[in-house]
C-alpha positions, 0 to 999 in steps of 0.5 A: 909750603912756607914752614916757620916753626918746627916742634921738636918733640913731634919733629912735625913742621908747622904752617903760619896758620896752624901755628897761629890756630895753636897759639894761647892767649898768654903767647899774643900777650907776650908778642903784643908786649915785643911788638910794642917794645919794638914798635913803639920805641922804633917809631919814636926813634925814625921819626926822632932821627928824621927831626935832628936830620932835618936840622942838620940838613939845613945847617951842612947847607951853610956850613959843611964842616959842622957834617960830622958833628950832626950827625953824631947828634942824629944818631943819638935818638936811633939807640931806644928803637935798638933798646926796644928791639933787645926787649923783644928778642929777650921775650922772644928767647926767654919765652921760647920762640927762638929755640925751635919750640912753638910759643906756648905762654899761659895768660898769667906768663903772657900778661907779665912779658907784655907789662915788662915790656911796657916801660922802654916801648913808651919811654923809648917813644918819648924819650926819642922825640925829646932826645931829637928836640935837644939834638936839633938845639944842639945842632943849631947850637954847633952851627952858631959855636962849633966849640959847643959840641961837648955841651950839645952832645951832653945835653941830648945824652942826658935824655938816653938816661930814660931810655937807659933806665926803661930798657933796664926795667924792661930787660931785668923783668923779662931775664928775672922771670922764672 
């Protein structure tokens, strides 16, 4: 039998399905609140680095010395769906799930984890696909004057200032909540 959690106190195994028949309400609350922070801004990351990628794709074609340059600029959309992962581990860790313990929220501590994580599951969605629009800019720009790498990174890089201020939001929200 495929056993996750153990409650320490009782030293009893749990299976998936008893331990989704104990779970509260404020606990999915809160795992819906990880799953979007995770989703979400994952989401908008693999399709923001797959737009710089076919970008990029087409200008190493032409000009393969600009290879370097291009993909630094298609990793810069992978960072909010890693900002979004941190959210959801810190609601996982704060609200118990990873010492052992079975997730045990009541509704009013569940609807404050998923709210908490609302601001980097949508920012990190958004600002990931307007990060991959100036990226691909950048990456057009690169092929036409490789000097202008500094000017294309910065560009892209002032898009992450959202992501950055979301993830903050959200990750002081989650560790601040008593």
């Amino acid at each position: 039998m495929f056993t996750i959690l153990t409650d320490a106190a009782a030293n009893t195994s749990f299976t998936f399905a008893n331990y989704l028949a104990n779970m509260t309400f404020g606990s999915a609350l809160a795992i819906l609140g990880a799953f979007l922070a995770v989703g979400l801004a994952g989401w908008g990351s693999a399709k923001a680095v797959g737009m710089v990628g076919q970008a990029a794709a087409g200008v190493i074609t032409e000009d393969p010395s600009v290879a370097g340059k291009a993909i630094i600029l298609q990793a810069l959309p992978a960072t909010q769906g890693l900002y979004g992962f941190v959210v959801a581990f810190l609601v996982m860790l704060k609200g118990g799930a990873l010492d052992g313990s079975i997730f045990s929220l009541s509704l009013e501590q569940g609807m404050f984890f998923l709210i908490a994580c609302l601001p980097i599951a949508f920012v990190g969605y958004f600002s990931a696909i307007h990060q991959a629009k100036v990226a691909s800019a950048g990456v057009q720009m690169i092929s036409k004057q490789k000097d202008k790498f500094g000017t294309a990174l910065t560009s892209a890089a002032l898009v992450e200032t959202y992501a950055l201020f979301s993830l903050l939001v959200s990750a002081l929200l989650v560790l601040l909540y008593k």
